[in-house]
C-alpha positions as CSV (number, residue, x, y, z in Angstrom):
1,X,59.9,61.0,0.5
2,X,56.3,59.3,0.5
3,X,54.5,57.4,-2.1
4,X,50.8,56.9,-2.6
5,X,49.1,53.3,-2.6
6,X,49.0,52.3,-6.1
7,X,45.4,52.0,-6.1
8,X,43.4,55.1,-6.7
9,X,40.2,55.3,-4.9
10,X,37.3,55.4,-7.1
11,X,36.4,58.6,-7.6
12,X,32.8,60.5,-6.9
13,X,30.6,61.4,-10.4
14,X,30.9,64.6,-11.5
15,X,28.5,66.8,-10.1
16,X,25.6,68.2,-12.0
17,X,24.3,71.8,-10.9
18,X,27.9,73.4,-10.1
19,X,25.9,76.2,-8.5
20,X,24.5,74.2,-6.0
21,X,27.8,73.8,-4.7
22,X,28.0,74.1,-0.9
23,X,30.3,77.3,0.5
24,X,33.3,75.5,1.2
25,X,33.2,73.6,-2.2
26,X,33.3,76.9,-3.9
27,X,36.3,77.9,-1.6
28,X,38.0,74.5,-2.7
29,X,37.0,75.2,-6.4
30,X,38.9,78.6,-6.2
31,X,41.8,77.5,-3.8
32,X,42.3,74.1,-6.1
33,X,42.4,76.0,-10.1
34,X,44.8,78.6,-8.2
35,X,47.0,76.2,-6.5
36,X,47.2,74.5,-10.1
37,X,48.1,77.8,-11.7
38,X,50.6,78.4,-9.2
39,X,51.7,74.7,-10.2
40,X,52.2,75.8,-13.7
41,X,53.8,79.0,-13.5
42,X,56.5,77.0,-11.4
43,X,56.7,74.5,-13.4
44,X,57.8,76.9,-16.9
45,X,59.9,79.5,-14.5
46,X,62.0,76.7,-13.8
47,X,62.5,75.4,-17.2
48,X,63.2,79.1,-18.5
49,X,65.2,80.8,-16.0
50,X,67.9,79.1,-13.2
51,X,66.9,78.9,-9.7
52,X,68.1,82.2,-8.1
53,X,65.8,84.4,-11.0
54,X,63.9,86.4,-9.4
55,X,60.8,85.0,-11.5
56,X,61.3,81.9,-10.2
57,X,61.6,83.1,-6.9
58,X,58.2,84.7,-7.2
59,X,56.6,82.1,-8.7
60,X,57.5,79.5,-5.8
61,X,56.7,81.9,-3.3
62,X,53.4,82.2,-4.6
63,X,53.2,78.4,-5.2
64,X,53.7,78.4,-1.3
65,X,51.3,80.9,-0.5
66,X,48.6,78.8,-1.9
67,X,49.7,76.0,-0.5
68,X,49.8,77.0,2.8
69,X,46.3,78.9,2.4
70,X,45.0,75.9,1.8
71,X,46.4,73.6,3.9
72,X,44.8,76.1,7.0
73,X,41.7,74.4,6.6
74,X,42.5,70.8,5.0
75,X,44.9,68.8,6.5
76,X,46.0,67.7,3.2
77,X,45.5,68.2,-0.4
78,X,45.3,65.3,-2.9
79,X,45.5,66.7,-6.5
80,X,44.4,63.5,-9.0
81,X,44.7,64.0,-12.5
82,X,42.2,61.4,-14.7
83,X,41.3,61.5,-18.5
84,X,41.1,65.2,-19.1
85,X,40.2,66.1,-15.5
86,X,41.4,67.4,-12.2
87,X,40.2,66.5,-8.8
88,X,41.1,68.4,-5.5
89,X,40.5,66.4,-2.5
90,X,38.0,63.9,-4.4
91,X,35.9,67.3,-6.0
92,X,36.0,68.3,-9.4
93,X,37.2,71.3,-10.9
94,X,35.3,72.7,-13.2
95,X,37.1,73.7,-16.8
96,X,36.7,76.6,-18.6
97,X,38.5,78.2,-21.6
98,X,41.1,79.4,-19.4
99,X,41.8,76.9,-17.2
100,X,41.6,74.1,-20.0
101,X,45.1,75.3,-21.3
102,X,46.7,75.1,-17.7
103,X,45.2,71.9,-16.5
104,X,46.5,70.5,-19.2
105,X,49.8,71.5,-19.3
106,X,50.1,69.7,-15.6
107,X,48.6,66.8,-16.1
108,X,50.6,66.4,-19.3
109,X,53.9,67.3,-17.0
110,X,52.8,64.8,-14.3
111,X,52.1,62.2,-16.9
112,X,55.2,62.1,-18.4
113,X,56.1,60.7,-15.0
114,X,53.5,57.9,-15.4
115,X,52.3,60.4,-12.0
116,X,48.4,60.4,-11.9
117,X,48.2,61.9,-8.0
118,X,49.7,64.7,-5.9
119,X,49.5,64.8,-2.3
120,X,50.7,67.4,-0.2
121,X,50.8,67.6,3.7
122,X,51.2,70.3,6.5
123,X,54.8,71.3,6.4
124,X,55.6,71.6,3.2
125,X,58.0,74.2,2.0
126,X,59.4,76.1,-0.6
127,X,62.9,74.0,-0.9
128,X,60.2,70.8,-1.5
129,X,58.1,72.0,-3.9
130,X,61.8,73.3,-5.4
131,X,62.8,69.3,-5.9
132,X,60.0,67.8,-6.8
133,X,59.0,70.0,-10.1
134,X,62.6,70.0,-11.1
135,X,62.2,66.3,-11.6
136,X,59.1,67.0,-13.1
137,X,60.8,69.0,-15.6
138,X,63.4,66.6,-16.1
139,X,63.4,63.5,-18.8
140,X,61.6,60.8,-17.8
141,X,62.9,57.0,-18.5
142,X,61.1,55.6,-21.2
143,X,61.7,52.1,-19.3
144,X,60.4,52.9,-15.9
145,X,58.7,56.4,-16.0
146,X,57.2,56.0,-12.6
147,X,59.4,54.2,-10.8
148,X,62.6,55.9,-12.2
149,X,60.4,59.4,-10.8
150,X,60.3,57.5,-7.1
151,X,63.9,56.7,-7.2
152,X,65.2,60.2,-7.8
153,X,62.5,61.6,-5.5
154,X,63.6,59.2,-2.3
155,X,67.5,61.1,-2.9
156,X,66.3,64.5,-1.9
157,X,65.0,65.8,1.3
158,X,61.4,65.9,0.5
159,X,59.5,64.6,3.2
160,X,55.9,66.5,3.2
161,X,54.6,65.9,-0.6
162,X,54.2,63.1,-2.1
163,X,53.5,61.1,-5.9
164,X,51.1,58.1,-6.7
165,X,50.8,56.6,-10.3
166,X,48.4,57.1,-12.7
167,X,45.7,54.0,-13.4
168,X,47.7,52.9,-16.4
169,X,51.1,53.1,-14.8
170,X,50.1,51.3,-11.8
171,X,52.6,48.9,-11.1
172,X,51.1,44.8,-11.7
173,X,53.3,43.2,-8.7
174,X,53.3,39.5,-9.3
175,X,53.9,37.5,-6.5
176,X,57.5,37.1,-7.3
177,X,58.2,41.1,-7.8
178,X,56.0,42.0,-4.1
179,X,58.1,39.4,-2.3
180,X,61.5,41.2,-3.8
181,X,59.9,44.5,-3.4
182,X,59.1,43.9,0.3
183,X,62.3,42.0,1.0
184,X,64.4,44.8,0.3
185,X,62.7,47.5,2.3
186,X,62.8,45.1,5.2
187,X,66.6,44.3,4.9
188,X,67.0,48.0,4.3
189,X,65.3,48.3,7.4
190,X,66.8,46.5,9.5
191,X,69.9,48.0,8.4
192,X,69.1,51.5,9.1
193,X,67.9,50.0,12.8
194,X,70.6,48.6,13.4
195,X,73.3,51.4,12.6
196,X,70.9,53.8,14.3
197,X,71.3,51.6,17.6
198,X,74.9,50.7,17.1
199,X,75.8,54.5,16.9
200,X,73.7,55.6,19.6
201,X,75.4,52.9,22.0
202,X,79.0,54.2,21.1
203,X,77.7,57.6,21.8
204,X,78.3,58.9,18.2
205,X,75.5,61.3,16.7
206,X,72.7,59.7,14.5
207,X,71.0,61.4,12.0
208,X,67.4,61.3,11.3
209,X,67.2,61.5,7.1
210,X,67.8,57.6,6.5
211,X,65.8,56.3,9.6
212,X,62.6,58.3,7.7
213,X,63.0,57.0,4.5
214,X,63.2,53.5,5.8
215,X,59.9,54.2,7.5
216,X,58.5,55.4,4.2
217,X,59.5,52.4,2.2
218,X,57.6,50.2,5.3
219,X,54.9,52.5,5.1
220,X,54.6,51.9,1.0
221,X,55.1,48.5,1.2
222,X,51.9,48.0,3.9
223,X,49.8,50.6,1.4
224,X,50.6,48.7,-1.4
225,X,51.8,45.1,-0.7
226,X,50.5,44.1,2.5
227,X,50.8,40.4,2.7
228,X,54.3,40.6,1.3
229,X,55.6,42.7,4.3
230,X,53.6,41.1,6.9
231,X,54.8,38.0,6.2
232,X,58.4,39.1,6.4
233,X,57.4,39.5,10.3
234,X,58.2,35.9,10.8
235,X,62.2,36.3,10.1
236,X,62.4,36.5,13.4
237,X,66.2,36.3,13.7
238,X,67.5,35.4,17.2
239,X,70.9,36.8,16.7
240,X,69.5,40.2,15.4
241,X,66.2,40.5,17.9
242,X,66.5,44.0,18.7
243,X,67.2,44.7,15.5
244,X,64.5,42.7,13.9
245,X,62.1,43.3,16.5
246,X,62.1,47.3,15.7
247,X,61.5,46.7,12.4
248,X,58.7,44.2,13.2
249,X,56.4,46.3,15.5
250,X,57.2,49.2,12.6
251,X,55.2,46.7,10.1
252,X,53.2,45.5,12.7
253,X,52.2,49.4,13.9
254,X,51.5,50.9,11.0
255,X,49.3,47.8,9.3
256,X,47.3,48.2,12.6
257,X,47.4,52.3,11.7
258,X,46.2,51.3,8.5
259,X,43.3,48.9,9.6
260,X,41.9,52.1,12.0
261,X,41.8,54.6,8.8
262,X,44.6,56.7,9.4
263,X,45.9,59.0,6.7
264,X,49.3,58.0,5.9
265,X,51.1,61.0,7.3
266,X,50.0,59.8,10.2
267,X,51.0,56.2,9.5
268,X,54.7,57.5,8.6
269,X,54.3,59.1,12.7
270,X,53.6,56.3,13.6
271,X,55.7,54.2,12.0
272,X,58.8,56.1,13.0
273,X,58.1,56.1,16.7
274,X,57.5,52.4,16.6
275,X,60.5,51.8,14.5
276,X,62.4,53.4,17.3
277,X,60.4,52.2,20.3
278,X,62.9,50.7,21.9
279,X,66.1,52.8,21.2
280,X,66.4,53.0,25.2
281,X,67.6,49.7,25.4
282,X,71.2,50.9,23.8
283,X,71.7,52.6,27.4
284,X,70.8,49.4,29.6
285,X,73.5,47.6,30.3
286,X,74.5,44.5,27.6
287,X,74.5,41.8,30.7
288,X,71.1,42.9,31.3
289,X,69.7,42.7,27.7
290,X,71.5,39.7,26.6
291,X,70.9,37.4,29.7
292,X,69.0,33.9,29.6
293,X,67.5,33.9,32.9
294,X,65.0,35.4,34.8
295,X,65.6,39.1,36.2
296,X,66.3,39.8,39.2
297,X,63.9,42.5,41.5
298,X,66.9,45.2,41.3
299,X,67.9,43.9,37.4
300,X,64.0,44.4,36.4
301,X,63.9,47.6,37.8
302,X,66.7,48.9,36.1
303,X,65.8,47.6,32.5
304,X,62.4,49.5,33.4
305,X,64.4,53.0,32.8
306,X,64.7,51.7,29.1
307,X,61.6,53.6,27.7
308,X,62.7,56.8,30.1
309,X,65.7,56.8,28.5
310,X,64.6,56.4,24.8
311,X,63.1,59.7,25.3
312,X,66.2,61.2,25.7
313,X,67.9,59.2,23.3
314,X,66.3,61.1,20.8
315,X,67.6,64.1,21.9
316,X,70.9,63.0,21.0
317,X,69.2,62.4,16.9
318,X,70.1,65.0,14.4
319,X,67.6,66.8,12.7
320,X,65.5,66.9,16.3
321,X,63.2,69.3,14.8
322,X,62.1,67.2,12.2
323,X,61.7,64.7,14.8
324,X,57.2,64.4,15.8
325,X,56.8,64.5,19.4
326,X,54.3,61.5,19.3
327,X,57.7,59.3,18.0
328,X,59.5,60.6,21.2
329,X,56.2,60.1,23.1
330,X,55.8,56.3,21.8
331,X,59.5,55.4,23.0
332,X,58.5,56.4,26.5
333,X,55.0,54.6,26.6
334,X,55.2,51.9,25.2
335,X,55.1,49.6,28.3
336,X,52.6,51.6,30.0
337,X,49.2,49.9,30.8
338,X,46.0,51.0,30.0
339,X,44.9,50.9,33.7
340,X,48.0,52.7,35.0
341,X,50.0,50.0,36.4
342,X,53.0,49.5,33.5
343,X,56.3,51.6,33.9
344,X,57.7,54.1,33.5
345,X,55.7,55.4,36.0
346,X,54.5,59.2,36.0
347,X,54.7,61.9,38.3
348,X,51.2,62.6,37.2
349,X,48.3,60.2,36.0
350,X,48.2,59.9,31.9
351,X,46.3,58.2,29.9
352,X,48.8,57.2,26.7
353,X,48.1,58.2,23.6
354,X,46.3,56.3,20.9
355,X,50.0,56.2,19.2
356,X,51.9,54.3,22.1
357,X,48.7,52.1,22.8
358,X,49.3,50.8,19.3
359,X,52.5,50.7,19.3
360,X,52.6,48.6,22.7
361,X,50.0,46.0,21.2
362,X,52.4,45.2,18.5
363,X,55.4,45.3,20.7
364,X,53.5,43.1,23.1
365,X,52.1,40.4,20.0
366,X,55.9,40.5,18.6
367,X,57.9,39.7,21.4
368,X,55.7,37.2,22.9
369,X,56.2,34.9,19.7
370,X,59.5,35.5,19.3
371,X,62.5,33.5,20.5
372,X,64.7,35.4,22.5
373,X,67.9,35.2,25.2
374,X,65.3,34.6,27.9
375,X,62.4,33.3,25.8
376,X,63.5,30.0,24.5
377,X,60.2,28.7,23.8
378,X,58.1,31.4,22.2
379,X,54.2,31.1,22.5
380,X,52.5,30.3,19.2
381,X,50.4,33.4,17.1
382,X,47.1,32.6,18.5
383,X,47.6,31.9,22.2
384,X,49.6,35.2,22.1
385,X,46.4,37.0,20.6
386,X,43.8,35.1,23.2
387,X,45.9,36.4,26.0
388,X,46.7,39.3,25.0
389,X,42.3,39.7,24.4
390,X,41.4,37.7,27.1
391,X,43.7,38.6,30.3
392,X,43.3,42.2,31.2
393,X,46.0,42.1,33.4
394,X,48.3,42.1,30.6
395,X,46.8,45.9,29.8
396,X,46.6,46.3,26.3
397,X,43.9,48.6,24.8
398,X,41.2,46.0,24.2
399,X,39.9,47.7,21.3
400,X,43.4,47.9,19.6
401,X,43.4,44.3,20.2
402,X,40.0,43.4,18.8
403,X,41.6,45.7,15.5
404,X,45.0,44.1,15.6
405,X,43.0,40.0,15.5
406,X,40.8,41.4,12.6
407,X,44.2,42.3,11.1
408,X,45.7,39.3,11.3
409,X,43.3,37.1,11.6
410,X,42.6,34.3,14.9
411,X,45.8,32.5,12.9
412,X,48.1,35.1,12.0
413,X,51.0,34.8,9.3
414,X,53.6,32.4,10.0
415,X,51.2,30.3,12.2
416,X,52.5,26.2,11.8
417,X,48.6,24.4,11.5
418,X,47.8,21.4,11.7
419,X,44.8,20.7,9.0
420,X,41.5,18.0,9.5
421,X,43.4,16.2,6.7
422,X,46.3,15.8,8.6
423,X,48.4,17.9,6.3
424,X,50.8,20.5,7.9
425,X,50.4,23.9,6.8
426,X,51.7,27.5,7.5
427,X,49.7,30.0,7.3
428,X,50.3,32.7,4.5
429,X,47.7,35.2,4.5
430,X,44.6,35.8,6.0
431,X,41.5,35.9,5.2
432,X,39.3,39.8,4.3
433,X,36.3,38.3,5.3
434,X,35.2,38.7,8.7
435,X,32.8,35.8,8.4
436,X,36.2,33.8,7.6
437,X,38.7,34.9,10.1
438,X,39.3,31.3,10.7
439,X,39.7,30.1,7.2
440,X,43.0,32.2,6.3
441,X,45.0,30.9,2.7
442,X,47.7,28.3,3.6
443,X,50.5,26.6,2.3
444,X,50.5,22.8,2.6
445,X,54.3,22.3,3.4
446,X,53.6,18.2,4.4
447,X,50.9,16.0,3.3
448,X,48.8,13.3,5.3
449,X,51.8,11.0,5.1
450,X,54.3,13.3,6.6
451,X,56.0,13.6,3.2
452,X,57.0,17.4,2.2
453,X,55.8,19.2,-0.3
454,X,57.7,20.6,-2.6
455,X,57.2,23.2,-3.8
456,X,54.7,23.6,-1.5
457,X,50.6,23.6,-2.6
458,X,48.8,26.6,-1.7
459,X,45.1,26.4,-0.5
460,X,42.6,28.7,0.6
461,X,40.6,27.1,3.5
462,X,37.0,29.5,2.4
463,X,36.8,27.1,-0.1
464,X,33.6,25.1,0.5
465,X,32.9,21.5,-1.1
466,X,29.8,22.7,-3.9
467,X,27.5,20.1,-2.6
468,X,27.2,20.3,0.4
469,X,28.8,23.7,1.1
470,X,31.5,22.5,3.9
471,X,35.0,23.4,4.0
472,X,36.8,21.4,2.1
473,X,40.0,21.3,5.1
474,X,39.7,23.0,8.3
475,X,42.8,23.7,11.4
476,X,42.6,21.5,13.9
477,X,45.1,23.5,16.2
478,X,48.4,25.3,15.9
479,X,51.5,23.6,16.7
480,X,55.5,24.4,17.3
481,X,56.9,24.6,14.2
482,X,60.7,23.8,15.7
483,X,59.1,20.0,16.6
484,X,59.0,19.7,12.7
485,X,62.2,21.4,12.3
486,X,60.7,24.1,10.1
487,X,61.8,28.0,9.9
488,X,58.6,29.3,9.1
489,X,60.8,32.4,7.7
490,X,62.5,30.6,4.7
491,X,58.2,30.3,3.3
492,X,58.7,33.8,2.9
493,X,61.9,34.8,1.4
């Protein structure tokens, strides 16, 4: 299951000469009023006759039909439904006396759901579109139309369409609700990592169905409630790294995904293949992964197998075929560098895909500021992110870098600042503006006299004094938030 960003995307005006349409928009015109048709005659086959009628057989085939005709040449559909209107990837359909009847009985279906927006990917199938419209036929709760609509959906098996509210359903998350929101997908998470690691290390079979809806939820929760999720990133527990780590570079990946454009099929690829970047380490042996000194030559070169072997870990995953190659792909390249020289090393030269290189800058910005058996003093946000732009040697992607900073900011969530003021401050969100990646919003946990504020004061450091137009407070530096005594996590829970 996969839900839509809550915000719609404001759509283009209608369009004024029809017949100046372009060749391809007529195509979409036709393709779009009969994948709707085929939408409605599935929709009232399934309320009239049970499943194995042959009518309803029909109708679903030829619901699929359409779907897959036009799925050849888009590589997705997004139905919207606003006011009185219908919108196939952002064109207009145009209404006439026959269609007005069957537009509306959709969108008056949909809308019962508080649904304003269909999307539906490559791979769709028959058993899918089977699910979904049942619970579009079925009673929606008056309380939570919507969400009720997401909850039932995330209990079946559908994986390649998805639902987005409409503008007056849109959920109003208050800072209180994102937080609770984001918490539980990350706990959820971390659970689902965890038992997928646990089982693959006893050598049991894993299967694949609640790994992909925790991805999902991660990949709702960046679409739609960004800073909430992010800032989860700094529970960094030391007893649970490899657990929380995953989860982290899955947050990490697919807000990086999302900064480059990708369409969120692709962020739930990606977000899956990080999630399970490092599921190789369950066949490295425990002394090796748990040990507080350095490596030796002959240790090092065995833990080097690790992304080798995640490969074939997922070959021991249930539901393989569901399974993208670029997840398996990430696992194994994930410590490659971009000029060649990180491991595993390959029989024959390859560049790694735009997928791994992602994943490997947020593996790389994640464990470096993380405290771990053999890191006890983790480097703070923005050191990590000057050496990880500055010192090619390290062999990140410098692009993906330059994307992951605007991302996060020079001071990423969770960074301990000191301020001009002398207050001490962690940093809570950064700031859109690319004018004022320096000036992210903070919140002031001590004041000037080393007193703590509670609860503590948030401040945004854009904000300029009117007359002469200066920043009212400024960062002096970043410091180590354990000389304070402070877990940065417990500012965002």
């Amino acid at each position: 299951m996969s839900t839509l960003p809550s915000a719609v995307p404001m759509l283009p005006e209608p369009r004024a000469h029809p017949g100046a349409q372009t060749s391809d928009e007529r195509g979409l015109q036709r393709k779009g009023r009969n994948l709707l048709f085929a939408v409605a005659t599935a929709l009232r086959s399934l309320q009239l006759y049970p499943l194995e009628n042959q009518a309803v057989a029909t109708a679903l085939a030829e619901l699929d039909g359409i779907t897959q005709e036009l799925l050849a040449a888009e590589d997705q559909i997004a139905i919207r439904f606003v006011g009185d209107f219908f919108f196939v990837n952002d064109l207009r359909l145009r209404v006439d006396l026959q269609s007005y009847a069957t537009y509306g009985t959709v969108g008056r279906a949909l809308a019962r759901h508080g649904i304003g927006e269909l999307e539906v990917f490559r791979g769709a199938t028959i058993p899918e579109w089977t699910a979904l419209l049942a619970l579009v036929n079925a009673e929606p709760d008056p309380e939570d139309r919507f969400g009720a609509f997401l909850e039932r959906l995330g209990r079946t098996a559908v994986l390649h369409l998805a639902v987005g509210p409409d503008r007056e359903s849109e959920p109003d998350l208050r800072d209180e609700e994102s937080r609770r929101m984001a918490k539980r997908a990350y706990a959820q998470t971390v659970a689902v990592a965890r038992e997928v690691m646990g089982g693959l290390r006893m050598g049991k079979g894993v299967s694949l169905r609640p790994v992909k809806r925790a991805v999902q939820s991660i990949v709702d929760q960046v679409l739609t409630n960004e800073t909430s999720i992010v800032g989860l990133t700094t529970l960094r527990d030391y007893d649970e790294y490899t657990f929380t780590h995953s989860v982290n570079v899955c947050i990490f990946s697919v807000a990086l995904g999302k900064k480059l454009g990708l369409g969120k099929h692709q962020l739930y690829e990606l977000g899956l293949g990080a999630l399970l970047h490092d599921v190789g380490k369950v066949r490295m042996p425990l002394e090796l992964i748990n040990k507080t000194g350095a490596l030796t030559a002959d240790e090092f070169r065995v833990l080097q197998e690790h992304p080798t072997e995640g490969l074939l870990s997922m070959f021991d995953m249930r539901g393989l075929a569901e399974l993208p190659l670029r997840a398996m792909l990430m696992a194994y390249e994930h410590h490659m560098k971009v000029d060649q020289t990180g491991y595993p090393v390959s029989a024959r030269p390859r560049d790694p895909t735009l997928f791994g290189r992602i994943v490997a800058v947020a593996d790389g910005f994640d464990a470096a500021t993380t405290k771990r058996s053999y890191q006890a003093q983790p480097w703070p946000p923005d050191r990590v992110l000057r050496e990880m732009r500055d010192n090619p040697a390290r062999g990140f992607d410098p692009l993906l870098v330059k994307a992951f900073i605007s991302m996060t900011g020079i001071y990423p969530v969770g960074s301990v600042v000191i301020l001009d003021t002398f207050e001490l401050a962690i940093v809570c969100e950064r700031n859109p503006r690319p004018d004022a990646m320096h000036q992210p919003v903070v919140q002031v946990i001590y004041d000037s006299m080393g007193v703590r504020v509670d609860p503590p004061r948030r401040l945004d450091l854009a904000e300029t004094e009117p007359a002469t137009g200066k920043p009212l407070r400024s960062i002096i530096k970043t410091t180590d938030p354990e000389r304070y005594g402070i877990h940065v996590g417990d500012y965002f829970v």
